[in-house]
C-alpha positions as a Python dict, from the first residue, in 0.01 Angstrom:
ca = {
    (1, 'X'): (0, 0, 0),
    (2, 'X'): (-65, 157, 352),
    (3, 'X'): (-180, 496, 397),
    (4, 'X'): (106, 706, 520),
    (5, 'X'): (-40, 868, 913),
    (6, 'X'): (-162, 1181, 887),
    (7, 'X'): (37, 1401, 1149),
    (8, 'X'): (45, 1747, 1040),
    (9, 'X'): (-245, 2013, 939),
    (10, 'X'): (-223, 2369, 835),
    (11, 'X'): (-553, 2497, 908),
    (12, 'X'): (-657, 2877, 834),
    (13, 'X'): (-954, 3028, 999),
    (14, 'X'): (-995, 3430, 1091),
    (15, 'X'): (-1248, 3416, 1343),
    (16, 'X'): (-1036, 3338, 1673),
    (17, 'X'): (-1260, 3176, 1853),
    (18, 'X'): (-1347, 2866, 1594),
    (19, 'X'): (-985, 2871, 1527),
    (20, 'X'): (-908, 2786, 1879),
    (21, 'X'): (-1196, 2552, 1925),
    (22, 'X'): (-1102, 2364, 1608),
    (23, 'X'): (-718, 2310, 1733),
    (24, 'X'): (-805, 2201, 2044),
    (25, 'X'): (-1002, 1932, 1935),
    (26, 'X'): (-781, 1837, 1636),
    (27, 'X'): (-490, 1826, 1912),
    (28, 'X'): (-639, 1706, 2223),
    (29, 'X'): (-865, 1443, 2063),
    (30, 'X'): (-729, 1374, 1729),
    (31, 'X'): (-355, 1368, 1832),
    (32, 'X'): (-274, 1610, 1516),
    (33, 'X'): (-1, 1836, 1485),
    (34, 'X'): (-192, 2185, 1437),
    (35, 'X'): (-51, 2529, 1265),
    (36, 'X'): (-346, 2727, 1335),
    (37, 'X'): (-302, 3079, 1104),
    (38, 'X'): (-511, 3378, 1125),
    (39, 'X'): (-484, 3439, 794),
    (40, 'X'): (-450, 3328, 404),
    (41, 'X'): (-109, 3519, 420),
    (42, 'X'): (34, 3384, 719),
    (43, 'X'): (-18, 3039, 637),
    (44, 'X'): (179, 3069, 324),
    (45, 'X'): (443, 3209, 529),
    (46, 'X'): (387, 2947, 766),
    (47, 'X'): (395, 2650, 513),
    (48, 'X'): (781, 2644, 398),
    (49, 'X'): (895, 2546, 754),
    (50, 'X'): (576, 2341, 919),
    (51, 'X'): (545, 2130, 577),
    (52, 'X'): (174, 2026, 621),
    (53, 'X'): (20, 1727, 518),
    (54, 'X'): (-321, 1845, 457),
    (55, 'X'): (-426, 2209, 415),
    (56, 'X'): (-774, 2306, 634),
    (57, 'X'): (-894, 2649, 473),
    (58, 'X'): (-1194, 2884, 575),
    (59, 'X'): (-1365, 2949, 308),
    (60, 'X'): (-1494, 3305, 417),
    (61, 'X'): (-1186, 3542, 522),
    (62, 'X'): (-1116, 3919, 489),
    (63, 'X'): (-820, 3949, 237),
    (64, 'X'): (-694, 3571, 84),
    (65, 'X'): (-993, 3369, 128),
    (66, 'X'): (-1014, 3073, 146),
    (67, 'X'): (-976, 2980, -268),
    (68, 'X'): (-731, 3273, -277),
    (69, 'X'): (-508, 3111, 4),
    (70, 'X'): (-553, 2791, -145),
    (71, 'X'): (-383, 2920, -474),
    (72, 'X'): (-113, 3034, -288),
    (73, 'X'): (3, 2758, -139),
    (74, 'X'): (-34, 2555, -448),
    (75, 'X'): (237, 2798, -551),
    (76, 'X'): (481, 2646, -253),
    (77, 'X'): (663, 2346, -409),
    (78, 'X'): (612, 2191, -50),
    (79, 'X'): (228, 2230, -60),
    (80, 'X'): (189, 2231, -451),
    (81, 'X'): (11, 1880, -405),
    (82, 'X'): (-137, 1851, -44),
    (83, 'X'): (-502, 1782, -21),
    (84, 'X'): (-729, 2056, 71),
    (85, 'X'): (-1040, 2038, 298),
    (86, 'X'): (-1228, 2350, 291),
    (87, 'X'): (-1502, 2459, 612),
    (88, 'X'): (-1753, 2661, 479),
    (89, 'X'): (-2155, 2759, 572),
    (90, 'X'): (-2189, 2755, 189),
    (91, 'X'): (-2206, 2430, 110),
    (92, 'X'): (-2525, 2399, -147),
    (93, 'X'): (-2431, 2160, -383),
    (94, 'X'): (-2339, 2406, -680),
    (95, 'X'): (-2078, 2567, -409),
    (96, 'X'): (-1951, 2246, -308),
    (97, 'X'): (-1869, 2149, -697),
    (98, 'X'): (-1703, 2480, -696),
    (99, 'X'): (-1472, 2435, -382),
    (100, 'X'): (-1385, 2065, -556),
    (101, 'X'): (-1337, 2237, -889),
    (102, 'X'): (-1038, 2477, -729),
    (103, 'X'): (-912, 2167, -575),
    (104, 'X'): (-1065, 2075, -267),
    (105, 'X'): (-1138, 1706, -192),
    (106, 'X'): (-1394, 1768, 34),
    (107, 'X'): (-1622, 1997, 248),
    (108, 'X'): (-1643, 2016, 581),
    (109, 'X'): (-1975, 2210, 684),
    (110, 'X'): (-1977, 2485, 951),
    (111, 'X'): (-2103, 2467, 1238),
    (112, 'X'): (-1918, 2088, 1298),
    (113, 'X'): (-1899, 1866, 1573),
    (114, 'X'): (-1567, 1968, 1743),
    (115, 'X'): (-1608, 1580, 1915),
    (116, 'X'): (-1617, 1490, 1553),
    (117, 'X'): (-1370, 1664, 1368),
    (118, 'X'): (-1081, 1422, 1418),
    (119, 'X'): (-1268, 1159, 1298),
    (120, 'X'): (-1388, 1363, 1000),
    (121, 'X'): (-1056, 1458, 898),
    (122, 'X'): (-898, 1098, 923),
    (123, 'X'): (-1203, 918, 716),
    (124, 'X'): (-1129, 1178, 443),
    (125, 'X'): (-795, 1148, 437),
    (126, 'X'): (-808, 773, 395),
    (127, 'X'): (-1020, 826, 125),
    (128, 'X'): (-830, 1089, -41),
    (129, 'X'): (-668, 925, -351),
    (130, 'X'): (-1001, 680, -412),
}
């Protein structure tokens, strides 16, 4: 069975300046359909109506982090079973287990290659139910 295209992301990141960096290239070189929130609370405001396809999450953020926001938006019936990619500095491998254990199926380490992002996000969403 083919995998259905992945179109739209919900990604969360507090620092403005990533946040930007990492739309633009998801956008502009991926071809993704990007709701960029500042915040663990906006995006599960932001969720009902944009109906992502894959959530994005910042680990590190004042308030929801990223785990936090996660949890929330397993809450929303319309992102109670979209994959979740976290970005994260932390990623030693007992951190990494942790992020999969809250239901993340993968990591994506900070700093990334904004060239690469695109790619990153479409090899691991082909992968996702293998």
């Amino acid at each position: 069975m083919p995998t259905e295209p992945l179109v739209r992301i919900l990604y969360v990141e507090d620092d403005a300046d990533i946040r930007t960096i990492c739309k633009f290239a998801l956008e502009n070189v991926g071809g993704f359909v990007v709701e960029d929130c500042e915040s663990g609370a906006a995006a599960v405001a932001a969720a009902p109506a944009f109906r992502p396809q894959l959530l994005l999450l910042d680990v590190m953020m004042p308030g929801m982090d990223g785990p936090t926001t996660l949890a929330g938006l397993r809450a929303l019936a319309v992102t109670a079973a979209a994959p979740a990619v976290f970005m994260t500095a932390k990623v030693q491998p007992h951190e990494v287990q942790r992020y999969r254990e809250l239901g993340a199926i993968d990591v994506i380490s900070k700093p990334f290659d904004p060239m690469a992002l695109s790619d990153t996000i479409r090899s691991i969403w082909e992968r996702r139910d293998g």
